[in-house]
C-alpha positions, 0 to 999 in steps of 0.5 A, a space after each residue: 282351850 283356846 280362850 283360856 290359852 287367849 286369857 291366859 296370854 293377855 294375862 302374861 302380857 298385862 303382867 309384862 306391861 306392869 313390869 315393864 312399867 316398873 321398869 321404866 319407873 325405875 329407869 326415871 329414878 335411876 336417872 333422877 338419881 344420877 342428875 342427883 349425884 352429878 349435882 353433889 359432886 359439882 356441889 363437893 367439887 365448888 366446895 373443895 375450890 372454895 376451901 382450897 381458895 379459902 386455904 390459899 387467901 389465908 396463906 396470903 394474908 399469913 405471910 402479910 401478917 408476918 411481913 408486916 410483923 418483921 417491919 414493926 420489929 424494924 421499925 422498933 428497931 430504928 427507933 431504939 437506935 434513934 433513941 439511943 443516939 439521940 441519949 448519947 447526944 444528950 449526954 456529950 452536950 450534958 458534959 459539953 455544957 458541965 465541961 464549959 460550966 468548969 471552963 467558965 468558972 476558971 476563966 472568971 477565976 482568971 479574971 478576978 484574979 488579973 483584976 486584983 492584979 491590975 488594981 495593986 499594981 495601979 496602987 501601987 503605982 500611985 503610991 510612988 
């Protein structure tokens, strides 16, 4: 009774080994799975960084493309005033130029027309 009392215990115990074995298995890859958890969330977290400097540089780079749209529409702007002016002087020196076309014209008119004068009072003059 004794010895099967000794077999059975040595039994129990060998059994309690085994499952204290599987424990301890378990406990390694209850722990292995933790460091693996941990390491996808620092993973997860340096993602979100990642996108949330991503997000922030395209915010940037946006607001760059929008400043340097305003100055092409200033720039455009300038220009068409410039253009604008510079067409208005074309036109007065146009009809600066046309104005002292006629202004010329007369004066040549003016003069042929005291020539003519000159010449028939100097006719006359000879004829007396």
């Amino acid at each position: 009774a004794a010895e099967a009392a000794a077999h059975s215990a040595a039994a129990g115990w060998a059994a309690d080994a085994d499952t204290l074995e599987e424990l301890e298995k378990t406990k390694e890859s209850l722990k292995d799975a933790q460091k693996k958890a941990k390491s996808f969330r620092a993973k997860g977290m340096a993602i979100q960084e990642a996108a949330k400097a991503a997000e922030a540089k395209l915010k940037q780079e946006e607001a760059a493309a929008a400043e340097a749209q305003r100055q092409l529409a200033r720039l455009q702007e300038e220009h068409q005033a410039h253009v604008a002016h510079a067409n208005r002087r074309e036109a007065e020196q146009a009809e600066q130029v046309v104005a002292q076309q006629a202004a010329l014209e007369e004066l040549q008119k003016t003069v042929k027309e005291q020539r003519a004068a000159a010449q028939e009072a100097a006719s006359a003059q000879s004829r007396k």
